[in-house]
Backbone as CSV, one residue per row, in Angstrom:
resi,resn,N_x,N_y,N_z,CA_x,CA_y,CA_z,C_x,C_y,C_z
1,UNK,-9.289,124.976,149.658,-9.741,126.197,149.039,-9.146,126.342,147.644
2,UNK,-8.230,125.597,147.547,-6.944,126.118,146.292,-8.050,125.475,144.882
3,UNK,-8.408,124.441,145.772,-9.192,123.191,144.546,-10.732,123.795,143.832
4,UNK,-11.184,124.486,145.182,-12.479,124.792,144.799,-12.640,126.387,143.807
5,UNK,-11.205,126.916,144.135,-11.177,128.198,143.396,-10.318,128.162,142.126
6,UNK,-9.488,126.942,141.553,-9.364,126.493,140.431,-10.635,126.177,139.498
7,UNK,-11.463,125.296,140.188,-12.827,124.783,140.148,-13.926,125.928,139.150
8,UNK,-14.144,127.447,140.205,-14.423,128.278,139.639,-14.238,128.981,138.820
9,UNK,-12.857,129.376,138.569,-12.662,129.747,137.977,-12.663,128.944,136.200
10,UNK,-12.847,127.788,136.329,-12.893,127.084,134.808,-14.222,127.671,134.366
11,UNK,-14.338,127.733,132.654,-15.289,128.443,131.965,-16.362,127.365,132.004
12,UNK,-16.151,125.902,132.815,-17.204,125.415,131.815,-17.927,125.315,133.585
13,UNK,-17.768,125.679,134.443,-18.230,125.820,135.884,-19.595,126.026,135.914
14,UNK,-20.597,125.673,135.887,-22.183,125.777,135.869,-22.541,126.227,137.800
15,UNK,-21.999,126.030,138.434,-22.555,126.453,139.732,-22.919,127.498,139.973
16,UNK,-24.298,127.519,140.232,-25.044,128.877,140.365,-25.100,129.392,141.976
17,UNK,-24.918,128.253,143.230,-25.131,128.751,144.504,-24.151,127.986,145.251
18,UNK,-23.438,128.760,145.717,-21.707,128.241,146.874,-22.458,128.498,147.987
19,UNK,-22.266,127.238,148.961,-22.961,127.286,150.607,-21.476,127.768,151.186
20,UNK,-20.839,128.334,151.758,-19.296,128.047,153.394,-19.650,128.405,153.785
21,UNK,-20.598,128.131,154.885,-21.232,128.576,156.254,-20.252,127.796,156.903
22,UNK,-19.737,128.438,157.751,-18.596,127.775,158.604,-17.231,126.867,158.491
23,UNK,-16.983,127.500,157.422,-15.768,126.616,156.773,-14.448,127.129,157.163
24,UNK,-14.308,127.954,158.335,-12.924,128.627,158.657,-12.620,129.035,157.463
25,UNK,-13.426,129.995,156.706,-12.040,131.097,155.591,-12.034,132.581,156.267
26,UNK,-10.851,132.048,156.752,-9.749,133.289,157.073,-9.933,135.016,156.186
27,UNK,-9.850,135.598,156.031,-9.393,137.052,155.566,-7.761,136.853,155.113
28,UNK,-7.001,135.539,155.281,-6.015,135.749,154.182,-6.458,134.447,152.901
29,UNK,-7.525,133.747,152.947,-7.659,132.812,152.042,-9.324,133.541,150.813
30,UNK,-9.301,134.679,151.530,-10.826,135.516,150.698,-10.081,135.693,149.468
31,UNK,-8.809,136.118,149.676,-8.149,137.174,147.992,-8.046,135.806,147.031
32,UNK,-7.768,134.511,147.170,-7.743,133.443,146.144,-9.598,133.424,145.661
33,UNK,-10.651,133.317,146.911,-12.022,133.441,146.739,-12.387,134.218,145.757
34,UNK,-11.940,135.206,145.984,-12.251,136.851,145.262,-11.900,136.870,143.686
35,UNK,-10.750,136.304,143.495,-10.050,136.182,142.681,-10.468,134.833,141.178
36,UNK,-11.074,134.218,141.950,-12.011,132.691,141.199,-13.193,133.606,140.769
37,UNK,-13.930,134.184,141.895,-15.222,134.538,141.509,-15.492,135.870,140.516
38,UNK,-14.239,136.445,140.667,-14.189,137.575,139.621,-14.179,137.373,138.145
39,UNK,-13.835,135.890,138.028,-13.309,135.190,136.530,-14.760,134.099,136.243
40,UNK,-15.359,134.199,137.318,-16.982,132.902,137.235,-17.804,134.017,136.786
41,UNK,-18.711,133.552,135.698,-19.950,134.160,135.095,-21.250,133.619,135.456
42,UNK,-21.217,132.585,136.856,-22.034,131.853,136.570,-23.269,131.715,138.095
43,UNK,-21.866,132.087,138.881,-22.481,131.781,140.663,-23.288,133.215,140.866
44,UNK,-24.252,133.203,141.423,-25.720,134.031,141.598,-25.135,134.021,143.359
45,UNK,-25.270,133.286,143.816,-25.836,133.279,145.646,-24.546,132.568,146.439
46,UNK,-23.377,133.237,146.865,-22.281,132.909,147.928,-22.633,132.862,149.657
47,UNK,-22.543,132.114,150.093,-22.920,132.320,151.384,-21.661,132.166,152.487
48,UNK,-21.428,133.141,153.016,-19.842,132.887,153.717,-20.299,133.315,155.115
49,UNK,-21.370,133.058,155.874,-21.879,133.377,157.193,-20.764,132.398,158.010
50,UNK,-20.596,132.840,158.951,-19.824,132.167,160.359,-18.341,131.795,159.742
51,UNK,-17.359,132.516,159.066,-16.488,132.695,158.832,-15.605,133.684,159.395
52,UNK,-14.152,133.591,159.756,-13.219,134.358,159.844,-13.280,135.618,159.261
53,UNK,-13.660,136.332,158.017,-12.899,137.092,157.121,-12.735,138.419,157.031
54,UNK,-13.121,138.857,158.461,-12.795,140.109,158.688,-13.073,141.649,158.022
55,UNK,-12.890,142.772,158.645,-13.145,143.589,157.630,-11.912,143.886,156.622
56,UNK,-10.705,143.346,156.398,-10.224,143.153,155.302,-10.423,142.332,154.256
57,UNK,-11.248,141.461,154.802,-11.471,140.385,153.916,-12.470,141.131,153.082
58,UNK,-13.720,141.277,154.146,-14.686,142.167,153.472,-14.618,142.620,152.436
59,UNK,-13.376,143.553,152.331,-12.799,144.590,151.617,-12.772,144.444,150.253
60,UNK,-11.877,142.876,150.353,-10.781,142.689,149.940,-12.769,142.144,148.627
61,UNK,-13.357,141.055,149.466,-14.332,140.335,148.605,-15.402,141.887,147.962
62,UNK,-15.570,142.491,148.442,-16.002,143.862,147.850,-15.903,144.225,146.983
63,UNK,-14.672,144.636,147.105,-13.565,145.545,145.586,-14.006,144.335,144.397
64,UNK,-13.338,143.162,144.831,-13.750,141.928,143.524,-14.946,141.648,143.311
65,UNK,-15.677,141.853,144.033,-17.505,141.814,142.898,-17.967,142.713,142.706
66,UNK,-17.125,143.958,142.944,-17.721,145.267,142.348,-16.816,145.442,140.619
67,UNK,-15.656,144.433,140.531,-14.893,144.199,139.475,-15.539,143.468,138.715
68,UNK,-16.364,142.346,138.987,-17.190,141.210,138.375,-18.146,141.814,137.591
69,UNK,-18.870,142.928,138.732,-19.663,143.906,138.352,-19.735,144.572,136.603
70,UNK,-18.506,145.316,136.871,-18.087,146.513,135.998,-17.407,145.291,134.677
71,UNK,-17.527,144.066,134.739,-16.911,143.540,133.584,-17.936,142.642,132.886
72,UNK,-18.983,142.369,133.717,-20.271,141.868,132.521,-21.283,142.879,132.204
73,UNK,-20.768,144.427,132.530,-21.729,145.144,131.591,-21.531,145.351,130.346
């Protein structure tokens, strides 16, 4: 996870659609997720079906694309 959210977070990151359908991410590995994708301008379509991540995770991925949100207007 550490690799793929370094990954995102670089400016020159062109990936427009992330598949983890079933990749075991936990609700303590969402806040590094959250945290890449808040800094990516680029990913359109995340798919995190059949995952761990709880309603903290939820939360946690919420708050950060409602941040993503409020920073490319």
């Amino acid at each position: 996870m550490l690799h793929l959210c370094e990954a995102l977070k670089n400016p020159t990151c062109v990936l427009n659609t992330l598949i983890l359908w079933n990749n075991q991410i936990s609700s303590s590995s969402i806040g590094s997720l959250t945290e890449a994708l808040i800094k990516n301008k680029n990913l359109h379509t995340l798919n995190l079906g059949q995952n761990a991540i709880a309603d903290n995770g939820a939360c946690t991925l919420k708050m950060g694309l409602q941040e993503r949100v409020r920073k490319n207007i």
